[in-house]
TIDO-53786 format. One record per residue: residue number from 1; z, y, x of N, C-alpha, C in turn. Coordinates in Angstrom, 2 decimals. Each point is the difference from the previous one (the first is absolute). Last residue first. Layout:
N
TIDREN|NUM|Z|Y|X|Z|Y|X|Z|Y|X
...
// end
This chain:
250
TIDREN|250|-13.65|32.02|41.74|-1.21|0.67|-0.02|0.05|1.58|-0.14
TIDREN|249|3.29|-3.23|-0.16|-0.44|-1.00|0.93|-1.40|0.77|0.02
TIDREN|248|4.10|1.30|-2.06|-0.47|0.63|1.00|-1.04|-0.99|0.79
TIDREN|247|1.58|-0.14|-4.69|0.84|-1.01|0.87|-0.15|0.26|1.56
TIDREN|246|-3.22|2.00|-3.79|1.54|-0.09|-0.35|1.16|-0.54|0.83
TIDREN|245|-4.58|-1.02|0.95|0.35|1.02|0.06|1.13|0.88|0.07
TIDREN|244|-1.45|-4.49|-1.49|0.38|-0.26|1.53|0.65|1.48|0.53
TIDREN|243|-1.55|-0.55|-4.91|1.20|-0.60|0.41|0.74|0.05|1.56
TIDREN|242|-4.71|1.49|-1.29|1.16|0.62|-0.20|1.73|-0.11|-0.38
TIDREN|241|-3.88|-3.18|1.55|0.03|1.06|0.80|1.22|1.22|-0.51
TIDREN|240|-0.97|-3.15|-3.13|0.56|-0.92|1.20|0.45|1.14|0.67
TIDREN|239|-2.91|1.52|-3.58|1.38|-0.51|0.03|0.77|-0.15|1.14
TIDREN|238|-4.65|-0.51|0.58|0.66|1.42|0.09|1.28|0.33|-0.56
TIDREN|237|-2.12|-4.13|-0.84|0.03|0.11|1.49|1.02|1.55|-0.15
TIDREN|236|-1.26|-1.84|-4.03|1.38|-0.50|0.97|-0.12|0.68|1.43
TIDREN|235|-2.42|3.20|-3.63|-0.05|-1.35|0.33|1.13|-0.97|0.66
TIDREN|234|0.22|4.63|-1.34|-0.10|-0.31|-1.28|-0.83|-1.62|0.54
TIDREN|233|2.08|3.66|2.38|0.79|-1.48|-0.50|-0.46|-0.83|-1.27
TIDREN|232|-1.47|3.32|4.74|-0.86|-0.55|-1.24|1.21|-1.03|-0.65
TIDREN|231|1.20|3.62|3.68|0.07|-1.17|-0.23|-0.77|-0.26|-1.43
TIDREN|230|-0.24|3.72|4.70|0.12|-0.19|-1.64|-0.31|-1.80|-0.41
TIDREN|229|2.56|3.41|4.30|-1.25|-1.33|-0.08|0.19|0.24|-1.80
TIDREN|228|0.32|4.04|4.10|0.86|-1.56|-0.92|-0.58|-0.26|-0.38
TIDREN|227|-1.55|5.27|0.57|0.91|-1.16|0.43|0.35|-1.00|-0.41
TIDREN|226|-4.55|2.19|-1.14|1.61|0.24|-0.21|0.56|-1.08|0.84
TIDREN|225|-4.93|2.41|-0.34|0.24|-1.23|0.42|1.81|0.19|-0.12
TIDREN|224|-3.75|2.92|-2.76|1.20|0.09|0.97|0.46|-1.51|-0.17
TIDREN|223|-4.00|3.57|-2.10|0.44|-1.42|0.40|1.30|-0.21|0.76
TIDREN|222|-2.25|4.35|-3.25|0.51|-0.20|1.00|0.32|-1.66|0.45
TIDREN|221|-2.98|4.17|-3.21|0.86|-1.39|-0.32|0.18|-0.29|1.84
TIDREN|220|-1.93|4.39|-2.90|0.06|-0.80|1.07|1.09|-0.72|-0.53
TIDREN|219|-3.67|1.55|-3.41|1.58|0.26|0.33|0.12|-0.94|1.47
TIDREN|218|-4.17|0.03|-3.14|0.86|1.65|0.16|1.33|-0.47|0.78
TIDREN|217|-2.76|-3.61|0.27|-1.26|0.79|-0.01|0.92|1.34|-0.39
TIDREN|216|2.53|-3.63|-0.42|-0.19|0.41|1.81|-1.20|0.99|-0.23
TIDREN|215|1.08|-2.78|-3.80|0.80|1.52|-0.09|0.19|1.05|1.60
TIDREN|214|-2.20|-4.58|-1.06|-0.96|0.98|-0.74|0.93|1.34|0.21
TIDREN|213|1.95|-3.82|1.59|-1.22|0.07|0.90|-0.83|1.30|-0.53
TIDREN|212|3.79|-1.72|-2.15|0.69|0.99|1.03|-1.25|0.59|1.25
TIDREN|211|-0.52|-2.90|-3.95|0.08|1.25|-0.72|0.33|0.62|1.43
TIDREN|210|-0.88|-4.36|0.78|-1.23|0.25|-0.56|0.79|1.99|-0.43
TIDREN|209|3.07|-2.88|1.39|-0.72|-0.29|0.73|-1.35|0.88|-0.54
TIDREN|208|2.80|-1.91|-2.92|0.55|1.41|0.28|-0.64|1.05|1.30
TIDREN|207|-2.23|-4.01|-3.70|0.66|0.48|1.16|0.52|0.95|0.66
TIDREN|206|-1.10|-3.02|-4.22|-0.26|1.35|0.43|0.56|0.19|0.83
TIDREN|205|-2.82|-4.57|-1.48|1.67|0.24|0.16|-0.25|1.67|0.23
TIDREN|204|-3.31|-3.89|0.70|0.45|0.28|-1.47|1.24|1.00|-0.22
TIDREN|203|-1.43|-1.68|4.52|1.20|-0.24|-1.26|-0.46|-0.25|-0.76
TIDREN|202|-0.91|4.08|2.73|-0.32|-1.36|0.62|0.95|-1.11|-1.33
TIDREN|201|-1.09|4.52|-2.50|-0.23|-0.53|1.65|-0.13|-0.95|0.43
TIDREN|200|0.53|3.34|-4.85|0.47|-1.25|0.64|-0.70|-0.33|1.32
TIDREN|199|-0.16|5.31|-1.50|-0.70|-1.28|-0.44|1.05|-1.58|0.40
TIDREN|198|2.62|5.09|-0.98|-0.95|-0.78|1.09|-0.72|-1.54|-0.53
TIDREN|197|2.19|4.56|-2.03|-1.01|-0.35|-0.42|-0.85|-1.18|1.64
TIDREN|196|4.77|1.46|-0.23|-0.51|-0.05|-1.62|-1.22|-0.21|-0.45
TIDREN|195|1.49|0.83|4.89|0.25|-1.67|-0.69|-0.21|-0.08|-1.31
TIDREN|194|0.27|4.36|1.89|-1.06|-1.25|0.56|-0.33|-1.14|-0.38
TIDREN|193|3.41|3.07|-1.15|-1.73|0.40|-0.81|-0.93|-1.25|0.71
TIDREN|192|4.56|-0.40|1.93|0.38|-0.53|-1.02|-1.61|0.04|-0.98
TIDREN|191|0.87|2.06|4.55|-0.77|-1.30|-0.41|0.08|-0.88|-1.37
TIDREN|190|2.09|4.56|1.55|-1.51|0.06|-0.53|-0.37|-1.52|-0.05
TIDREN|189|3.96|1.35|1.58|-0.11|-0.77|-1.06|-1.07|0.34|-0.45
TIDREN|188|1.00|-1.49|5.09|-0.24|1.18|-0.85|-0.59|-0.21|-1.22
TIDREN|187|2.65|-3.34|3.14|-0.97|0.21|-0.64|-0.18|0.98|-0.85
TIDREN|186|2.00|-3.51|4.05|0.46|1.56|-0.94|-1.21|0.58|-0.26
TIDREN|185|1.46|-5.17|1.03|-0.79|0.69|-0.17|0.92|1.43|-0.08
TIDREN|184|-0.32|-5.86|1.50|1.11|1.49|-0.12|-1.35|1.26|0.04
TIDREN|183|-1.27|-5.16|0.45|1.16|0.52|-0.82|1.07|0.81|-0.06
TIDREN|182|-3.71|-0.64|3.20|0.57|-0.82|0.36|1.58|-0.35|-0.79
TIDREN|181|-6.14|0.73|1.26|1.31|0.68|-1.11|0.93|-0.72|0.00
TIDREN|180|-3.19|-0.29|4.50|0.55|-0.46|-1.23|0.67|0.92|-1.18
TIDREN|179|-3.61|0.04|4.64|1.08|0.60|-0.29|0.94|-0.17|-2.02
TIDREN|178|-4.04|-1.41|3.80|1.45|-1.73|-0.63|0.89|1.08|-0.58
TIDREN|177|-5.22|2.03|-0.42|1.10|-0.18|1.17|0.76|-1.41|-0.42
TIDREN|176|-4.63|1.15|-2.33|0.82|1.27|0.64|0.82|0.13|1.25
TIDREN|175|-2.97|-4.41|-2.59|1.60|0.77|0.23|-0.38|1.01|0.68
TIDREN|174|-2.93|-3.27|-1.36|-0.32|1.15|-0.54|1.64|1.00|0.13
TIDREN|173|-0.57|-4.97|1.26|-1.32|0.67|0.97|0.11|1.66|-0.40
TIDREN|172|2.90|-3.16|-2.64|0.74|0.30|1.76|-1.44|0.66|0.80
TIDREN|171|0.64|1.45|-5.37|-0.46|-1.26|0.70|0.11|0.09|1.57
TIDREN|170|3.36|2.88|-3.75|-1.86|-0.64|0.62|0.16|-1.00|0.88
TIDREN|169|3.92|2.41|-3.00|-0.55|-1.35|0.32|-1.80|-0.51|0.40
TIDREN|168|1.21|4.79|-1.22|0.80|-1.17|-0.93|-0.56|-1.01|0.77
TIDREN|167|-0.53|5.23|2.27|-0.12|-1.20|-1.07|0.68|-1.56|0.36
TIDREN|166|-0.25|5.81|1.83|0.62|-1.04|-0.64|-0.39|-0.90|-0.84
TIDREN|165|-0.76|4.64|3.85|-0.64|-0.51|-1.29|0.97|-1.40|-0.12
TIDREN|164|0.99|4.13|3.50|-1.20|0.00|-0.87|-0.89|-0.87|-1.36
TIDREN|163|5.04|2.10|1.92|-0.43|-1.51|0.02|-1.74|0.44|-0.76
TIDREN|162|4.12|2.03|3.93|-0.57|0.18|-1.43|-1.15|-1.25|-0.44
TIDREN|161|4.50|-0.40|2.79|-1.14|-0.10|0.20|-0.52|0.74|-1.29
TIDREN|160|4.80|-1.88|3.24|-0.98|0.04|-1.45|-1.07|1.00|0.08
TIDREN|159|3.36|-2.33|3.90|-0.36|-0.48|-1.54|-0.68|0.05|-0.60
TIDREN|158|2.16|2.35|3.38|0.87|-0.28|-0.60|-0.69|-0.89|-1.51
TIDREN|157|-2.36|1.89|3.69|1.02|-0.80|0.80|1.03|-0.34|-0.98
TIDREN|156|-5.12|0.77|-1.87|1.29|0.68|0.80|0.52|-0.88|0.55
TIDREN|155|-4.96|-1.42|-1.57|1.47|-0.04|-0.48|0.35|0.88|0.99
TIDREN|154|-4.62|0.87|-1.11|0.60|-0.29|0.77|1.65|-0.39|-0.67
TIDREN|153|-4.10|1.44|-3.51|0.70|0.32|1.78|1.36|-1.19|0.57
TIDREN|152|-2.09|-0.83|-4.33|-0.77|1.00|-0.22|0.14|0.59|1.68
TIDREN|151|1.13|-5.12|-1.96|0.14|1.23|0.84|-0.97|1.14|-0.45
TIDREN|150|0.34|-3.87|-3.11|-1.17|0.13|1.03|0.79|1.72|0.40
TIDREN|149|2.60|-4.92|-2.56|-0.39|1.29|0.18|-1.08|0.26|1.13
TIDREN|148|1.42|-3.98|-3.79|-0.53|0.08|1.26|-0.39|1.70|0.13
TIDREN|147|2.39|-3.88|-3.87|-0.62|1.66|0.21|-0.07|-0.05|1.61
TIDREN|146|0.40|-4.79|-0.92|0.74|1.23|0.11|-0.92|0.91|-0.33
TIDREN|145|-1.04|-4.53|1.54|0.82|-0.09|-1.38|0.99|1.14|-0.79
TIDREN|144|-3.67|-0.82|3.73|-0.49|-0.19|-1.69|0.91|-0.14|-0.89
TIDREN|143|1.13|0.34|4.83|0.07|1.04|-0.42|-1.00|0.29|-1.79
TIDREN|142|0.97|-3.62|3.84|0.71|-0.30|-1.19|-0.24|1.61|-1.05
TIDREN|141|-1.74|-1.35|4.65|-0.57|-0.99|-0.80|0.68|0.46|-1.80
TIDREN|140|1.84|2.47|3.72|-2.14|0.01|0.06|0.16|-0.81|-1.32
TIDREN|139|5.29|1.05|0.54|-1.46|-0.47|1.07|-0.91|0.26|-1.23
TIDREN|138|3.31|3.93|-0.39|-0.25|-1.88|-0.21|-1.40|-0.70|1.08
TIDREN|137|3.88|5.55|-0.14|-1.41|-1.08|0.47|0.29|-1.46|-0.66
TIDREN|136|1.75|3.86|-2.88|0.38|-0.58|0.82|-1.13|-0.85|0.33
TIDREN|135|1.81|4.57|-3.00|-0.68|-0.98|0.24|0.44|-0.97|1.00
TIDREN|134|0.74|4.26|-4.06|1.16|-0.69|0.87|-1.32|-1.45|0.25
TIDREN|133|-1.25|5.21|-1.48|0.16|-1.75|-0.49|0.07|-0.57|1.09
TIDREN|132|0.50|5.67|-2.03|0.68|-1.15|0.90|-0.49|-1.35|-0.31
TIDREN|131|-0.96|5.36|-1.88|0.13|-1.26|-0.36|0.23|-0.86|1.35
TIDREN|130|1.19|4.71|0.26|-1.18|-0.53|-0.30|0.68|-1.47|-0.44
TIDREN|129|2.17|4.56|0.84|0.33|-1.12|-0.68|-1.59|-0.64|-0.28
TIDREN|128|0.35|2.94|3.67|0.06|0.56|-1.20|0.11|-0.62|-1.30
TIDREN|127|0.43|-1.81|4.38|-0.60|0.31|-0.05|-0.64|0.59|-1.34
TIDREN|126|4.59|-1.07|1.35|-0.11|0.79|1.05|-1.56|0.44|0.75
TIDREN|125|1.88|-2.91|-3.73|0.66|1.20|-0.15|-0.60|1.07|1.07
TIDREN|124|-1.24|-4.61|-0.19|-0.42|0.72|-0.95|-0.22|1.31|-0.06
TIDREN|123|2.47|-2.91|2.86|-0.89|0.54|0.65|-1.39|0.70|-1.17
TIDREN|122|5.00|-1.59|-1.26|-0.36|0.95|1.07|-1.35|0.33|0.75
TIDREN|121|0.29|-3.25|-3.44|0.62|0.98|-0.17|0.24|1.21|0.74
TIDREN|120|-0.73|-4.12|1.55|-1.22|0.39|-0.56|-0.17|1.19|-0.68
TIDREN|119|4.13|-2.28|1.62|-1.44|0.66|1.47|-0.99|0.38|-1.11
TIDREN|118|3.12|-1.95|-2.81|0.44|1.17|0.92|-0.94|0.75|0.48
TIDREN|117|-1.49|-4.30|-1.67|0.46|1.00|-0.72|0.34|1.58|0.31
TIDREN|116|0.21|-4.24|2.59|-0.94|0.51|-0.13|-0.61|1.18|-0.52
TIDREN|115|4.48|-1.83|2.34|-0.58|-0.17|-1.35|-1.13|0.98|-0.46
TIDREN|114|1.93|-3.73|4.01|-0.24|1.20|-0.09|-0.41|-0.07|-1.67
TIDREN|113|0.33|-4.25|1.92|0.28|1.25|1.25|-0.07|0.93|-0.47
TIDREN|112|-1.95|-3.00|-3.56|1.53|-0.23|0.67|-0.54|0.83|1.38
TIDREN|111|-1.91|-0.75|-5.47|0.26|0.58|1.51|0.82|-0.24|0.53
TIDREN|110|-2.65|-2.06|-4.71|1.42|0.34|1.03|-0.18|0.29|1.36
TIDREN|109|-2.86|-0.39|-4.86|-0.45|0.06|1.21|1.63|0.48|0.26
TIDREN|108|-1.62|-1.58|-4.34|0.61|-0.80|1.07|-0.72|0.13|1.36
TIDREN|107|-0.29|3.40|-3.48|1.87|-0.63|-0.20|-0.32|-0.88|0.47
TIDREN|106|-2.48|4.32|2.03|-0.39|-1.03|-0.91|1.33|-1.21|-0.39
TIDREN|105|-0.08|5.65|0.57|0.19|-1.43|0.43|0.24|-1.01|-0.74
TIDREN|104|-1.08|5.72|-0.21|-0.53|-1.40|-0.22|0.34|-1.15|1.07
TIDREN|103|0.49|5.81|-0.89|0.49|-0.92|0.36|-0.20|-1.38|-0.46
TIDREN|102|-1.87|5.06|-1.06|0.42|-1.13|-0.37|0.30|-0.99|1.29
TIDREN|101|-0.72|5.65|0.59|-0.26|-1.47|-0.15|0.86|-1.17|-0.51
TIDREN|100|0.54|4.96|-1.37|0.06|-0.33|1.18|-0.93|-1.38|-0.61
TIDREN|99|1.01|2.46|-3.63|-0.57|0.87|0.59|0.00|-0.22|1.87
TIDREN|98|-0.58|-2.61|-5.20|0.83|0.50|1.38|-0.59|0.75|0.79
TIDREN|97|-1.68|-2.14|-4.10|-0.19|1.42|0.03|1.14|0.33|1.23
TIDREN|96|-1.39|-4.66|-1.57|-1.05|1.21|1.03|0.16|1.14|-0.21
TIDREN|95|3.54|-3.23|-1.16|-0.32|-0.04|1.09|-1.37|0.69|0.45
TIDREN|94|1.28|-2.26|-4.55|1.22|0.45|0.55|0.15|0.94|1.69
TIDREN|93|-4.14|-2.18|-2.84|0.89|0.96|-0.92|1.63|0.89|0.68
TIDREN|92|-2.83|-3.60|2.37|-0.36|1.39|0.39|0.34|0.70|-1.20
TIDREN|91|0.64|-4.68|0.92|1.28|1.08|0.14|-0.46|1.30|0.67
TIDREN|90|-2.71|-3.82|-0.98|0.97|-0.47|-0.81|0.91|1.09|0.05
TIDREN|89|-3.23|-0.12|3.34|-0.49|0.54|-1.38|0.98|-0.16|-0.71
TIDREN|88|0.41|-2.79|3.36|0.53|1.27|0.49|-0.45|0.80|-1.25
TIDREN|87|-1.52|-4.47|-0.43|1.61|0.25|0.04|0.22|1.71|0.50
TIDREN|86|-4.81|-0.81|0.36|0.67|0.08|-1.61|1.24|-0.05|0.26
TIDREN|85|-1.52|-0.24|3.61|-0.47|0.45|0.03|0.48|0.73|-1.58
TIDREN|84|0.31|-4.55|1.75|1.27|0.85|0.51|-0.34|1.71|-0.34
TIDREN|83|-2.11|-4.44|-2.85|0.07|0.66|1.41|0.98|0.88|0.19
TIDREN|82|-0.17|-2.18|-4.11|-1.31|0.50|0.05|-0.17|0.79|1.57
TIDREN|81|3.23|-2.58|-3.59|-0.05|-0.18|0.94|-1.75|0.27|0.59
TIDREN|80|3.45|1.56|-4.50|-1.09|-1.31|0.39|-0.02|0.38|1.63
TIDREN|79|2.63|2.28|-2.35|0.46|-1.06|-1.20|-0.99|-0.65|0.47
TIDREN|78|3.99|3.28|2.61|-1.80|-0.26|-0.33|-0.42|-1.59|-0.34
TIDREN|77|4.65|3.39|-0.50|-0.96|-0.82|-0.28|-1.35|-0.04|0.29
TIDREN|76|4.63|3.41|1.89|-1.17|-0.47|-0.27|-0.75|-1.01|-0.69
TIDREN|75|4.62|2.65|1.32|-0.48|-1.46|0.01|-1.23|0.96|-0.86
TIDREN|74|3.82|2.68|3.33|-0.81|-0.32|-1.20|-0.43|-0.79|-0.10
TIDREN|73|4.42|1.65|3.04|-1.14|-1.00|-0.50|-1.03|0.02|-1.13
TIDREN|72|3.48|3.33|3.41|-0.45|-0.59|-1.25|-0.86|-0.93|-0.06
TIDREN|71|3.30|-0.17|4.48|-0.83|1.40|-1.26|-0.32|-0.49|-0.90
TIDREN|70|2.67|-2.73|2.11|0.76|1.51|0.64|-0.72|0.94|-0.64
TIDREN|69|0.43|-5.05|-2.16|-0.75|0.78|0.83|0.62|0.90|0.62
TIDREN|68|2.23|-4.43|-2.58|-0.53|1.31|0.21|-0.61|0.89|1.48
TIDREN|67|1.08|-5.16|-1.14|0.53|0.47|0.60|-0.98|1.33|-0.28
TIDREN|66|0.29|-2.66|-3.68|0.95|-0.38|0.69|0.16|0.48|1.46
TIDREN|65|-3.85|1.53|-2.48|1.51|0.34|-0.99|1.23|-1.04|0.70
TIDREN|64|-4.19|-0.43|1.92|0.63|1.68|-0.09|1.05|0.28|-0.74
TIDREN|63|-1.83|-4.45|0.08|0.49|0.34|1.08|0.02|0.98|0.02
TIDREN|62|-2.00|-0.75|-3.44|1.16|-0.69|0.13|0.80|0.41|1.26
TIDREN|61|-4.48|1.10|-0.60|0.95|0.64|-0.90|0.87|-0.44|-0.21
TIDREN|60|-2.99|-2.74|2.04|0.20|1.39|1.08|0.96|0.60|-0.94
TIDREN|59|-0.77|-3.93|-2.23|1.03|-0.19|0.93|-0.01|1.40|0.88
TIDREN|58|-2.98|-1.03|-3.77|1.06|0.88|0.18|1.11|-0.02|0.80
TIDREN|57|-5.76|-0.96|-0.48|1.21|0.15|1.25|1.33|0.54|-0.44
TIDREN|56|-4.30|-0.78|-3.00|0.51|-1.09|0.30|0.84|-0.29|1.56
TIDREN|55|-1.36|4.30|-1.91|0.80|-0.39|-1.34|0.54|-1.74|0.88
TIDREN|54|-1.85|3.33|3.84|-0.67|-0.60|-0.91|1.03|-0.54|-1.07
TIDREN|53|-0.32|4.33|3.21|-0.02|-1.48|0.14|-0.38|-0.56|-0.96
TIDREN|52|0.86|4.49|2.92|-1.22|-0.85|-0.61|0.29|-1.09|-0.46
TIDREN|51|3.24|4.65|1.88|-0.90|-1.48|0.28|-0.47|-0.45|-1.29
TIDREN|50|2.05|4.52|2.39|-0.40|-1.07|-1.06|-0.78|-1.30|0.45
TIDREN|49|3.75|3.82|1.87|-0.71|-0.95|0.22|-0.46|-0.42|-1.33
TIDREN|48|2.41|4.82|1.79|-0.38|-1.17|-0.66|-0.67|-0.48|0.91
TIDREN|47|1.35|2.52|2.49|1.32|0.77|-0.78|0.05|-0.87|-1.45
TIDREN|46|-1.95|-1.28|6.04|-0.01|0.23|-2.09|0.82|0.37|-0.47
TIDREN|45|-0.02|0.19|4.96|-0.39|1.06|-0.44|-0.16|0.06|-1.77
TIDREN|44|0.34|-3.70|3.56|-0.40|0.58|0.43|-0.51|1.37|-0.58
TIDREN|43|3.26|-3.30|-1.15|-0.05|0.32|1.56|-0.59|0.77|0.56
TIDREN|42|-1.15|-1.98|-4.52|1.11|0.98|0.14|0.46|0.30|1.72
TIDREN|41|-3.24|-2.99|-0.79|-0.36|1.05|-0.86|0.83|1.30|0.34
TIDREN|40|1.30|-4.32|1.83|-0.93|0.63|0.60|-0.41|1.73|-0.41
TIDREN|39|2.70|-3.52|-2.73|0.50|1.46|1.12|-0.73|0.77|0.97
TIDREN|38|-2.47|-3.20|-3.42|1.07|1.38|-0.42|0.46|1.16|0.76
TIDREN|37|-1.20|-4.79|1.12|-1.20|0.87|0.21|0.22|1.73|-0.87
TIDREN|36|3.32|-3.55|0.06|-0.20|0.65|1.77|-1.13|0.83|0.03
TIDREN|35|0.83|-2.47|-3.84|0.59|0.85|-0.34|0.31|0.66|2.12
TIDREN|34|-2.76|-3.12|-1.90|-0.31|1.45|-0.80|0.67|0.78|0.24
TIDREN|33|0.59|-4.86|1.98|-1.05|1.11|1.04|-0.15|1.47|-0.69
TIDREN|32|4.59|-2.55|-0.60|-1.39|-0.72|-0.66|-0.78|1.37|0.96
TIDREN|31|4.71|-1.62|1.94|-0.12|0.73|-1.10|-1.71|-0.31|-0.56
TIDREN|30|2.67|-1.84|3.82|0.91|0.54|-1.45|-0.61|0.14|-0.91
TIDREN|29|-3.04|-1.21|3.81|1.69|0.18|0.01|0.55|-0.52|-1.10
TIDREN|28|-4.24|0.40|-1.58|-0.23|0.63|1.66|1.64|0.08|0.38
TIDREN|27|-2.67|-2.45|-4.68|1.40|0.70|0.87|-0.50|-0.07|1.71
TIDREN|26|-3.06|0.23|-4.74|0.02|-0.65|0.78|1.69|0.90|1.08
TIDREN|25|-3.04|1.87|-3.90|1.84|-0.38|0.10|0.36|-0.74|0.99
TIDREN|24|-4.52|1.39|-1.04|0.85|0.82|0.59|1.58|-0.40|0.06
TIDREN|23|-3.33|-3.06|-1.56|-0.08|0.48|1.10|0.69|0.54|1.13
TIDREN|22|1.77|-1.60|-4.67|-1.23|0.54|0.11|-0.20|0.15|1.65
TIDREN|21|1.80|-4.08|-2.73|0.50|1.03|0.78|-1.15|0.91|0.29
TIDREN|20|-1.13|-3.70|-2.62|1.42|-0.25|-0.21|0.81|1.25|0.43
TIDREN|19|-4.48|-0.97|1.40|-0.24|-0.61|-1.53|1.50|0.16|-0.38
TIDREN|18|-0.98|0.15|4.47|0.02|1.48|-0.61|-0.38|-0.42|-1.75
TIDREN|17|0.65|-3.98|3.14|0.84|1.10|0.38|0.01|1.43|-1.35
TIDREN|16|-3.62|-3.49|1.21|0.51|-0.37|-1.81|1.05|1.34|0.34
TIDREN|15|-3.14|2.21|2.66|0.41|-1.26|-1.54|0.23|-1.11|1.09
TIDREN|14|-0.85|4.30|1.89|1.35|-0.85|0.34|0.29|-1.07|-0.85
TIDREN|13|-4.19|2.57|0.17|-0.04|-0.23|1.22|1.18|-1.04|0.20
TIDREN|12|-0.37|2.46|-4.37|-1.22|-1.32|0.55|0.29|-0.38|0.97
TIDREN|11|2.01|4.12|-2.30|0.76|-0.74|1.29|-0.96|-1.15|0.04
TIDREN|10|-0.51|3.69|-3.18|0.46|-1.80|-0.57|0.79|-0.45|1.21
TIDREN|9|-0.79|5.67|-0.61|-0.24|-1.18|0.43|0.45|-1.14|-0.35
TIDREN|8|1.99|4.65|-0.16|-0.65|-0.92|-1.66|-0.74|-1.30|0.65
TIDREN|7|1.74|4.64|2.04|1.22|-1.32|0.46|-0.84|-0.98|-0.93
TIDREN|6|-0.49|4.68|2.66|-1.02|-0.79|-1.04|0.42|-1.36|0.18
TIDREN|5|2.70|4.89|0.87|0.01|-1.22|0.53|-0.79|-1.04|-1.08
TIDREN|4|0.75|5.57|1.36|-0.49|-0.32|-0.57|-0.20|-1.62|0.66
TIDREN|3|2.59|5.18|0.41|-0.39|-1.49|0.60|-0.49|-0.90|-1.07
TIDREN|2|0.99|5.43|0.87|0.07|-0.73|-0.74|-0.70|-1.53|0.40
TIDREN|1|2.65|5.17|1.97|-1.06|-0.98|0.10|0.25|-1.15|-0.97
// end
């Protein structure tokens, strides 16, 4: 399995902070959030990881060469900032001709209880490697700020669900569900064609959101509510939280 980490973001949310440190380097413990979001990777089955980043991040490439990986690393450039949708595009030369699902986590989404990854992995496996998107309930009010999933059946006792339809940040009257995208993906590499010819979306921006919605019309896609909490570090708050995390206080 091959993992795929869309690290190129400015960090806005953490300026002046991320004007100096990228995001991802932010320290969780010891160590910076890229490189936990790695083991994750690896924990749960990567043999590579690429990641995405940007010419104006060489500190992520720094920190690999001072504490080395367990698998390979490839680097990526993406040279403009055009949605998350395009960052993943950035590494379909390397990655749509696999022959399992892609693996995707977002570089400032941190898990704690459990590694998401894994479970997802397994419950892939055990539905003819379908695609997997790792979700989570949000309140009512806030769900304009997420891919928002629409159940296709019933959740299981363990979670997950086939998923009848998916969009980008609608409006709190035009929601589907609170069922969230919740930065962890496995993603059959057919989405890479998808994304090659996807229009721009909510934004201005190409949304990855938008290709995985069009690729549900051939291919079942699966939702799955994952164990543990996912930490947003790319604002303070969610930082914080994953500081408290780290320290068992969550």
């Amino acid at each position: 399995m091959k993992a795929l980490i869309p690290a190129a973001g400015h960090g806005t949310r953490f300026a002046p902070w991320t004007k100096l440190v990228p995001k991802e380097m932010l320290p969780v413990g010891s160590r910076p959030a890229i490189a936990q979001i790695v083991d994750e990777a690896v924990q749960a089955g990567a043999d590579e990881v690429v990641i995405v980043t940007s010419p104006e991040k060489p500190l992520l490439r720094k920190w690999f060469e001072i504490e080395p990986a367990p698998v390979k690393i490839t680097w990526v450039d993406q040279l403009e900032q055009n949605g998350l949708g395009h960052a993943v595009l950035q590494a379909a030369s390397l990655l749509e001709g696999e022959d399992e699902p892609v693996l995707v986590l977002l570089g400032d989404a941190l898990v704690s209880g459990g590694n998401a990854s894994k479970s997802m992995k397994e419950i892939s496996a055990a539905n003819g490697g379908a695609s997997i998107i790792g979700c989570e309930e949000v309140p009512h009010e806030k769900v304009s700020r997420y891919g928002i999933m629409k159940p296709a059946q019933e959740r299981t006792g363990e979670g997950f669900f086939k998923l009848g339809d998916i969009v980008e940040k609608p409006a709190v009257d035009e929601a589907p569900s609170n069922l969230a995208v919740a930065g962890r993906y496995l993603l059959d590499p057919a989405i890479f064609a998808y994304l090659k010819d996807q229009q721009a979306g909510v934004g201005g921006e190409v949304q990855l959101t938008d290709a995985i919605r069009r690729m549900l019309a051939e291919k079942t896609v699966f939702g799955y509510v994952y164990p543990g909490h996912r930490h947003d570090i790319g604002n303070p708050q969610g930082y914080l939280q994953a500081l408290e995390a780290m320290h068992g206080n969550r």
